[in-house]
Each structure stands twice: as structure tokens, then as C-alpha cells.
N, C-alpha and C positions, 0 to 999 in steps of 0.2 A: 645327767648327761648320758648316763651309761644304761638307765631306761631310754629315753629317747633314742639315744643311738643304736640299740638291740631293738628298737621298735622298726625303725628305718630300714636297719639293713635286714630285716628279717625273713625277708622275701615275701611278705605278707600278698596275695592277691589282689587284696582290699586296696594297698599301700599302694601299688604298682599301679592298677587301673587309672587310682585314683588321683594320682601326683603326675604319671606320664604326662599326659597332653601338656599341660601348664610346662612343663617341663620345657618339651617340646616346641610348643609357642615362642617360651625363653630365650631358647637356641637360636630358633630364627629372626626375632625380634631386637635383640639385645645388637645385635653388629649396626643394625636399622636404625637404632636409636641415639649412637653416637656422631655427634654435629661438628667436632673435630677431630680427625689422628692425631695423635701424638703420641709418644713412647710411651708413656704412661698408660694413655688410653687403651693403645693394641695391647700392652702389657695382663691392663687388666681383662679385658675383653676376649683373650686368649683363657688366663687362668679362668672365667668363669662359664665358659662354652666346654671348658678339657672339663671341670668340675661338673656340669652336666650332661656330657656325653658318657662319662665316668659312672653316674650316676645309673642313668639308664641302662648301662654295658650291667650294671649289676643285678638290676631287676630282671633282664630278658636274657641274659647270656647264661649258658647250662651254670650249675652254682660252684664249680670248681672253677671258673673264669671270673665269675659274678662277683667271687668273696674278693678278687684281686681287683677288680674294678674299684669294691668298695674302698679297702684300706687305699687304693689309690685317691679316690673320695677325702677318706679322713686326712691322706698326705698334705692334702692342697688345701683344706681347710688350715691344719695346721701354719702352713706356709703364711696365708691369710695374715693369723691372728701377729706372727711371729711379726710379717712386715709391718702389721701395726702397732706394735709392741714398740723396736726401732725405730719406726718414722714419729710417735709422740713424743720418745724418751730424747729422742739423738738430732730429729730434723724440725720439732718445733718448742716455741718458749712457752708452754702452757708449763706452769707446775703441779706439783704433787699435790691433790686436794684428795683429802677423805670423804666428800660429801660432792653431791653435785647431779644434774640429771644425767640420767642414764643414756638419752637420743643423742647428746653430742658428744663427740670424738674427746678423747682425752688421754691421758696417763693414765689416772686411774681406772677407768672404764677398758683402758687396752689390755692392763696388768690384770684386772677383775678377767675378763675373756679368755685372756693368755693361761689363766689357771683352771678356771671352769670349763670348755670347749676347749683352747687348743693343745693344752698336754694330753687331755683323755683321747684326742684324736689321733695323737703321734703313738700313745699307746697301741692303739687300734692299728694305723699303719703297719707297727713295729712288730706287735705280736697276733694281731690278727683278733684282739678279743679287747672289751674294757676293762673287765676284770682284774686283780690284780695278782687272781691265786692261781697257781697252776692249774692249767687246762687239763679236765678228767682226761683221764685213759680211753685206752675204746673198748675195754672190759667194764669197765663203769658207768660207761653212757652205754653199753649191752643190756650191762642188768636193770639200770633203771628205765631203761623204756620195757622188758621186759617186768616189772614191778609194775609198771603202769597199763602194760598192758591186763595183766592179770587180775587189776582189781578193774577194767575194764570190762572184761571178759568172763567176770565172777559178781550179776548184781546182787545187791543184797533186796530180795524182793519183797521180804517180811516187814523191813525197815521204808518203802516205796508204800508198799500198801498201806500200812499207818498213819504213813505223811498224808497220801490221797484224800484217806477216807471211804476208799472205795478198794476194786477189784483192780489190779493193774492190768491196763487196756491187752488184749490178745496182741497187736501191732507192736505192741513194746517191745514183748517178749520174742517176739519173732526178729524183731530189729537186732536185738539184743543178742540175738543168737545167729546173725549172718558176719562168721567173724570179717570177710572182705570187706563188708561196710564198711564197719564200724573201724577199722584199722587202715581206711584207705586215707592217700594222703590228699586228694585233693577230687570236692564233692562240686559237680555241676546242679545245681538248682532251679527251677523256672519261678524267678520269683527278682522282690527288688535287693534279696540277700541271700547268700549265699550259707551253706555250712562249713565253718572251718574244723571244726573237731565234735565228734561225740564225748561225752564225761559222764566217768562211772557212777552209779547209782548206789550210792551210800550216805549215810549223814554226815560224813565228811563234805560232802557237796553241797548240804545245804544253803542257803544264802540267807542272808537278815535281810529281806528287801519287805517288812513288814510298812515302813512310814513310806513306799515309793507303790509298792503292788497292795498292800493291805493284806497279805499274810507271806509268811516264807515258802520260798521256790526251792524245789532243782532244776537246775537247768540240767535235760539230757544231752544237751546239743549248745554250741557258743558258733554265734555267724561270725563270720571274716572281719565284719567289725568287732567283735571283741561282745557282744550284746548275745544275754541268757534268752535259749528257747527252753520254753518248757509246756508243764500242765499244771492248770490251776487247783488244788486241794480244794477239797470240799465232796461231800457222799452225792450229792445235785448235781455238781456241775461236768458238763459235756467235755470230750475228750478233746475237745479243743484246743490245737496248738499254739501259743501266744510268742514274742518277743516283746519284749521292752530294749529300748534304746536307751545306753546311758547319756548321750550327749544331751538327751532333754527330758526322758522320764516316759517317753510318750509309748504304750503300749498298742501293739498290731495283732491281728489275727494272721498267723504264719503259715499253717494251713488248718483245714476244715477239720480236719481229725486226725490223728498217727495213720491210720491203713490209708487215706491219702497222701500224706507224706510218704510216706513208704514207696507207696505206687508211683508217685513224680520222681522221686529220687532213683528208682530203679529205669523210669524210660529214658532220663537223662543221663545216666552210666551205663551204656549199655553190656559195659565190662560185670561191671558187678549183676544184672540181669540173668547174664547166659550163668555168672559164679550161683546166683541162688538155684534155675533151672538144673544146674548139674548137680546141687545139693539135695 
């Protein structure tokens, strides 16, 4: 729960694009679809429109609003499980089975919910995190992005060249050394994916994707979906930018070379453009 729910609220671009509409739709649709009022019905029909408007208040609203939208999010979920907790245990005669399918309502499957989803959500409401350990400092979340920045910002080229097999592309290096890039939080792309983070170049980054790409990667770069860009090892092979896709394996040509990528990614930020010009 606590990956899924740091996935969701994460502010991800990808997440937000991706989920709004449906969202949305939802909102509109869901009052449309009910064939009778009744208290219940408004009751619930209210909770699940606040629960979606909530949602999206968290995606699109600046993130000191956003994060209170969400815990508002996890409130109502909670609420959710909590009333189905009570209406199994106190408003109907099903009993206590340890066994049983999971699609229909019951005690057990409400008490199963009630602990998996709705305490971790009341957490989240409560404290704002799922975690259960104290929330770093802001001395500690300093040095560790600074930690990461630095091994960022320091490749290891000796260990890239080997990997290769070859020379490491001039693009690279130059990438590698426009610190606004590489440290920007949010890259526009012309393409069907975006960039969500650059990743340092060391063998700590390495991947095992030998049984999916047919030898080990690094990815320099991870798109918004969560899916490694990188260059293919081998002394032959072209500078060639690839992604693979985890949800199916399936690998793309992402662009035609690094000094290409480079050059699309700088007409599209025009911010970091004029940052290399003045460099």
C-alpha cells in the first residue's frame, strides 16, 4: 500500500496526464448514472465526487495545497473502508469466514481492507506520510539530495567506457556537464515519453536486463513512466538512443543519437538553452 500510495501521490506527470481525464469523466458521469435518490445513494455519490475532486485538487494544485488535498484523499478512503467494516460486522448476518472469494462483500474481506488500505490511509491523513518512522529533517533530506547530486554530477567515465566498449559519445559528456540539465526538475520532450530524471553514471546503475535487452544497461536517463533510456554496449554499435518499456519488454528507438537528444531537449526548454548559451 505504501508503494502504491507514494506512487499516486507522487505528483508524477506521467500519473496526472494519465489518470485525469478518466477522472474526470467520473465526476461527470457517476451523478448521471444513478436511477434512484436516496440517502444512501446522495450519501455515497457525494463521498465519491469529494474523493475525486480531492484527487485532482492534488495533482494540479501548487504542492503545498496538493499534499492536503491528498491526505484529504486518504481521509475518505479511510472513512470508506471503516463504514464497511461496521455495515458487515453490526448491519448484516453474514459470519466470520476465513476463506471465501474476494469480489463479494463480507466481514472478512471488509476487516482484510480495513487493515491493508484503510489504516495505512488514516496514517497518511494523519501524518501526512505511510511510513512509520519519523519524517527526515530538512538537514537530511539537504544532504541527501546533495549526495545524489554529486554522484550526479561526478561520472565515473573510466567505468562507462568499459561498459560501452567504445569511446564515450562527445554528447554525453557535454550533457553531463550542463549542470541546469541534468538537475532540472521537470524536462519537456518531443516525443511519445518524456524524461523524468537523469541517473548517475557508475556501476552502481548498472541493470541485469541481460534475459530482456540481451546484455546489461545503464540507463542515463528514466522516462516518466519509470522505463530505462539508455545506449547499447558493444565497440559496433551506433550511438543510438533506445527505451524499453517495462509493462511489456518492448524496446523503441528514443532518439537517433545523444547530440540529437540533446538538441530536442534544449529547443524544448528554452530555459536551459539560453542556461548553456550563457555557459
Amino acid at each position: 500500500m505504501s508503494h502504491f500510495g507514494g506512487t499516486l501521490f507522487g505528483s508524477s506527470p506521467f500519473i496526472r496526464w494519465a489518470l485525469s481525464p478518466f477522472i474526470l469523466l467520473f465526476v461527470i458521469l457517476m451523478p448521471l448514472c444513478v436511477e434512484k435518490w436516496t440517502s444512501t445513494a446522495l450519501l455515497i455519490t457525494a463521498g465519491m465526487e469529494a474523493l475525486c475532486l480531492a484527487l485532482l485538487a492534488g495533482f494540479w494544485l501548487p504542492a503545498r495545497i496538493g499534499h492536503w488535498a491528498f491526505r484529504l484523499v486518504a481521509a475518505l478512503v479511510f472513512l470508506a473502508y471503516t463504514s464497511y467494516l461496521v455495515h458487515e460486522f453490526f448491519f448484516t448476518d453474514a459470519p466470520l469466514r476465513f476463506s471465501g472469494p474476494r469480489s463479494q462483500a463480507s466481514p472478512r474481506n471488509a476487516l482484510l481492507g480495513y487493515f491493508i488500505i484503510g489504516l495505512p490511509c488514516f496514517w497518511y491523513a494523519l501524518k501526512g506520510r505511510f511510513t512509520l518512522g519519523p519524517q527526515p529533517s530538512g538537514a537530511q533530506l539537504a544532504a541527501e539530495r546533495k549526495a545524489d547530486e554529486d554522484q550526479l554530477l561526478n561520472p565515473d567515465w573510466a567505468f562507462y567506457q568499459r561498459h560501452l566498449q567504445r569511446p564515450v559519445p562527445a554528447a554525453v559528456r557535454e550533457l553531463y556537464a550542463d549542470r541546469t540539465l541534468l538537475t532540472a526538475d521537470v524536462l519537456e520532450y518531443p516525443g511519445p515519453e518524456s524524461i523524468s530524471t537523469f541517473n548517475p553514471i557508475n556501476e552502481k546503475g548498472l541493470l541485469d536486463t541481460q534475459e530482456f535487452i540481451g546484455s546489461d544497461v545503464l540507463a542515463f536517463a528514466t522516462s516518466e513512466s519509470g522505463d530505462p533510456i539508455y545506449l547499447r554496449p558493444g565497440a559496433s554499435e551506433p550511438d543510438t538512443v533506445y527505451i524499453t518499456y517495462h509493462d511489456g519488454g518492448d524496446t523503441e528507438i528514443f532518439a537517433e543519437s545523444v547530440a540529437m537528444m540533446l538538441e530536442k531537449l534544449k529547443k524544448a526548454n528554452p530555459v536551459l538553452r539560453q542556461s548553456g548559451e550563457s555557459n
